[in-house]
C-alpha positions as CSV (number, residue, x, y, z in Angstrom):
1,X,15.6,-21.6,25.0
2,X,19.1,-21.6,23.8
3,X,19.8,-20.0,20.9
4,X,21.1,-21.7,18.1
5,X,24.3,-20.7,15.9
6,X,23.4,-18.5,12.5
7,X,25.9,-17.6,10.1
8,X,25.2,-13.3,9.9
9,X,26.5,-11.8,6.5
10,X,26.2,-7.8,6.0
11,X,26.4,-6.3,3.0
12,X,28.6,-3.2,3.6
13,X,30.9,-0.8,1.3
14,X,34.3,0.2,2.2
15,X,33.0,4.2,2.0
16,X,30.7,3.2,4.5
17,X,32.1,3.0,7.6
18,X,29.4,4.5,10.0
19,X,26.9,2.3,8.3
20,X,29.1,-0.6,9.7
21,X,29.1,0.8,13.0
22,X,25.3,0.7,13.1
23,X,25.4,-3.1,12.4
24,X,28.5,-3.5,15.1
25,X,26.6,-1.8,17.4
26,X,23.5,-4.3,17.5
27,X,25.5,-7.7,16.5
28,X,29.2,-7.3,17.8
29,X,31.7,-9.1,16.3
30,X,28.9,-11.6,15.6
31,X,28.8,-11.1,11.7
32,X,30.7,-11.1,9.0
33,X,31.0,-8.0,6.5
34,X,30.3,-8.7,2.7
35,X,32.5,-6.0,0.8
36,X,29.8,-4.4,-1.0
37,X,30.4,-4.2,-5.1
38,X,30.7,-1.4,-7.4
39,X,28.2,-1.2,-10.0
40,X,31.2,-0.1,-12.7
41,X,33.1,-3.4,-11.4
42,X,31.1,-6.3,-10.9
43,X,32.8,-9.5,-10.4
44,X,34.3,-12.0,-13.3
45,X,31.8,-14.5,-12.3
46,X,28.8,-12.1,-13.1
47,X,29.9,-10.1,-16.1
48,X,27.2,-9.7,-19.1
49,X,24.7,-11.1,-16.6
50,X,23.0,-7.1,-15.7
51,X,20.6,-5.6,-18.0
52,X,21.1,-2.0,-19.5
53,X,17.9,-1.2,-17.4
54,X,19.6,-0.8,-14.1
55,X,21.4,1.5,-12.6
56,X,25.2,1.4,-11.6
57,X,23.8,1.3,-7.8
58,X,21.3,-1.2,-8.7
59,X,23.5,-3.5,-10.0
60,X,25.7,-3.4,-7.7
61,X,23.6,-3.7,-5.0
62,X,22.1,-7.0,-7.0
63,X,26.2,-8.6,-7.2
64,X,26.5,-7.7,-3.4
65,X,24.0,-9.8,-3.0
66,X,25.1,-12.5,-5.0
67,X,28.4,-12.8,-4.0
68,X,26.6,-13.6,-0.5
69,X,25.0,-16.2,-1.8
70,X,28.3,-17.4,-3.5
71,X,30.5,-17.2,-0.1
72,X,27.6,-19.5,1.4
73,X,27.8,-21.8,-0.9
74,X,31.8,-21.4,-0.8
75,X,31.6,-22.5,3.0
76,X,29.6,-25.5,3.2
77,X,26.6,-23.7,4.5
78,X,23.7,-25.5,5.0
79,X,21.4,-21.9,5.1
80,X,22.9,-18.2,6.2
81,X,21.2,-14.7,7.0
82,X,22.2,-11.6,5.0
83,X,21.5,-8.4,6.2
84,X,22.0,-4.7,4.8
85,X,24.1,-2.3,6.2
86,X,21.1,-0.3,7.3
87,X,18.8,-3.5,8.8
88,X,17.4,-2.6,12.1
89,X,17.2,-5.8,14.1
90,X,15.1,-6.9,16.7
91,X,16.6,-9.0,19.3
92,X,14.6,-12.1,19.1
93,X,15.3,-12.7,15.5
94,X,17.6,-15.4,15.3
95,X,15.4,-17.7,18.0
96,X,13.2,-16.8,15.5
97,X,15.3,-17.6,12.6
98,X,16.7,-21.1,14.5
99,X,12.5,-22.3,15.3
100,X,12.0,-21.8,11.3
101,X,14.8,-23.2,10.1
102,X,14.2,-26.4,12.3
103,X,10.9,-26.3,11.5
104,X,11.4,-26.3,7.7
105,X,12.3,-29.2,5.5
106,X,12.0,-27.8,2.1
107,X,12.6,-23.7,1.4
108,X,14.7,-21.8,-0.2
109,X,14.6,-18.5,1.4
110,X,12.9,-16.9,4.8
111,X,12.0,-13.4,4.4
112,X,13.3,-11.2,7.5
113,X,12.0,-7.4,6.5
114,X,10.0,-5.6,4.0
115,X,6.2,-6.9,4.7
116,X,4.1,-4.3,6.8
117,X,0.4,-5.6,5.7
118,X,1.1,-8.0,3.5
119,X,-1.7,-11.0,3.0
120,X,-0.2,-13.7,4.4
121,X,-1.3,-17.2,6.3
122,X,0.2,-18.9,9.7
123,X,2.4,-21.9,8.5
124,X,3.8,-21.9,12.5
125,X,4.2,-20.4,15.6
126,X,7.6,-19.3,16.4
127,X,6.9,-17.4,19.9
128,X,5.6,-13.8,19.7
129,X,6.1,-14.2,15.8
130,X,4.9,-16.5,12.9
131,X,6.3,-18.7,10.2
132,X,3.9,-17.5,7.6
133,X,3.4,-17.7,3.6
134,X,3.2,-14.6,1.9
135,X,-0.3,-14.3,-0.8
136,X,2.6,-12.1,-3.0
137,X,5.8,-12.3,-1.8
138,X,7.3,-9.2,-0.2
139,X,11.1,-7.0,-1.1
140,X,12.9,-8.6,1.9
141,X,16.6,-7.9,0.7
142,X,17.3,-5.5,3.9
143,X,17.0,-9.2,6.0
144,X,16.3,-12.6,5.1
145,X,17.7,-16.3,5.2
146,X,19.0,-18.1,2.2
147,X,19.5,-21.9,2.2
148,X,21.9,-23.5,-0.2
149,X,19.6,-24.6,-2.6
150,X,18.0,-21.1,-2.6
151,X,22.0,-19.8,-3.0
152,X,22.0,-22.4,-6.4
153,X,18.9,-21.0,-7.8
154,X,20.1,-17.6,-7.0
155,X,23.3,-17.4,-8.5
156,X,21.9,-19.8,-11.9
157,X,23.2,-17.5,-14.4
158,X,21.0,-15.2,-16.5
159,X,20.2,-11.8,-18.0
160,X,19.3,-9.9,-15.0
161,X,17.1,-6.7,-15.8
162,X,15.4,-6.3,-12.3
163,X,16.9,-4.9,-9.4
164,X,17.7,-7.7,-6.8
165,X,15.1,-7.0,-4.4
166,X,12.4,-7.4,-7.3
167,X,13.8,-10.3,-9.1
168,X,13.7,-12.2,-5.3
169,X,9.8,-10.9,-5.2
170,X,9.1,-12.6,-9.0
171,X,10.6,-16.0,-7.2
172,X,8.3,-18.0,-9.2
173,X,10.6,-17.6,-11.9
174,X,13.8,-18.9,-10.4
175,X,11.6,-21.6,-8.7
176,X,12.4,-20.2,-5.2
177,X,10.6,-21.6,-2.5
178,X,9.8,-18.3,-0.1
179,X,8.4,-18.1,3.6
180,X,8.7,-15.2,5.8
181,X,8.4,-14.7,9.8
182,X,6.0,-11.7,10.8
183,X,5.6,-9.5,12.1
184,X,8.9,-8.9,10.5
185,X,12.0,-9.2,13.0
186,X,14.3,-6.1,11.0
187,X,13.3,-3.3,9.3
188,X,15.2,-0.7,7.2
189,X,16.6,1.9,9.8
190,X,15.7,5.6,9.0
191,X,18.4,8.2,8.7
192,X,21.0,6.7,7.7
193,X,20.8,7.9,4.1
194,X,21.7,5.6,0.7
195,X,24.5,3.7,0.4
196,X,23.6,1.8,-3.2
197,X,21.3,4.9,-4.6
198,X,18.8,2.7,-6.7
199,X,16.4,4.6,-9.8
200,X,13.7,6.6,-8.3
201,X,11.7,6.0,-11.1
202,X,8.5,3.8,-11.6
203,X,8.7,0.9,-13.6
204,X,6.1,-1.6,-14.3
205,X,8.3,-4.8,-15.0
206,X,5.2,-7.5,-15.2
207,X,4.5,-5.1,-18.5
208,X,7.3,-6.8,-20.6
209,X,6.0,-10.7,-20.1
210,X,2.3,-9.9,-18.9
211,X,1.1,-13.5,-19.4
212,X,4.0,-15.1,-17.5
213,X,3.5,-12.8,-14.8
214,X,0.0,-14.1,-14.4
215,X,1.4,-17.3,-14.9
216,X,3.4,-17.0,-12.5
217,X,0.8,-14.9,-9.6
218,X,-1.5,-17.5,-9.5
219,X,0.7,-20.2,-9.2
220,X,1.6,-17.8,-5.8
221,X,-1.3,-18.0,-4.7
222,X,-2.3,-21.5,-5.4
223,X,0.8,-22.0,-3.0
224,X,-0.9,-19.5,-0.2
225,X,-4.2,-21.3,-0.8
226,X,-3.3,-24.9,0.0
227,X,-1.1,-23.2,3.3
228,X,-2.0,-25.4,6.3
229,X,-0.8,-23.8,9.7
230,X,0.7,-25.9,12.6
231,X,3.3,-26.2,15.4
232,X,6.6,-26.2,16.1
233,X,7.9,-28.9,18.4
């Protein structure tokens, strides 16, 4: 099958340049680098939007993300990947990526990464992988495709007190629409160390709005419920 053309983004700081060289050595020059933001200099565009609660890494780890999402939007994209500078990426991920995308009429983002055993029901068959809905949807920031309406609902402004992998996971509130292909095409490489340290500590953040994070849950899984699976043409 031939491959259709995906827009790559990769998230990658300037003090980073092995990290880079990871991603060139599995892509080429078949990306483009993302200058990675500085917690302690986060863009005009997304000042007063970050919480006290997170860290300098965290947040800007969150605006890296974000200004992603802007340059897609920036470009006339109708959907993009973004990957981390650490993504390990299996070779028949953008087929993969192309057979969803086609597939799809309505979604916002397709989770690449981060599920392992996560509940989760056949929407398609995409090959030796699956088009599936996640029961709760799974941190997928080290891979995953973002439309242009998921980029909108993304970048809406608002107080931000959840790192970005998290917030993306609690969709529901942002109205994201969320898929992901499994097994998971990329995974988070080992050994390459941190490049946006992030706390290390627990934090419960369903505990500060308990009712709309119930709210919110079973309207998820309401969603996975009423999943149907079928096929790709």
């Amino acid at each position: 099958m031939k491959q259709d053309r995906v827009d790559i983004f990769v998230i990658n700081l300037k003090q980073a340049p092995a990290r880079l060289a990871f991603m060139q050595s599995q892509l080429g020059d078949g990306f483009e680098r993302v200058e990675g933001v500085q917690g302690v200099n986060v863009p005009d565009f997304l000042k007063g939007q970050f919480g006290a609660e997170l860290t300098p890494g965290e947040v800007g780890c969150y605006a890296s993300h974000l200004v992603a999402a802007r340059t897609i939007l920036e470009r006339g994209l109708a959907h993009a990947v973004i990957l981390e500078d650490d993504a390990q990426v299996e070779p028949d991920t953008w087929d993969a990526v192309a057979d969803a995308v086609r597939f799809l009429s309505d979604w916002d983002v397709i989770g690449l990464s981060g599920a392992k055993q996560h509940p989760h029901r056949n929407v398609a068959s995409l090959g030796a992988r699956n088009l599936v809905r996640y029961s709760r949807f799974p941190k997928v920031t080290a891979g995953y495709v973002l439309s242009r309406a998921g980029c909108q609902k993304l970048l809406e402004p608002h107080l931000r007190s959840r790192p970005v992998d998290v917030d993306i996971r609690y969709g529901w509130e942002m109205g994201l629409n969320g898929y992901g292909i499994f097994p998971p095409p990329v995974r988070q490489a080992g050994g390459l160390g941190s490049s946006i340290p992030r706390s290390g500590q627990q934090r419960f953040y369903w505990r500060k709005a308990p009712l709309g994070y119930a709210w919110g849950r079973a309207r998820e899984l309401a969603v996975f419920l009423r999943t149907r699976s079928a096929k790709v043409e």
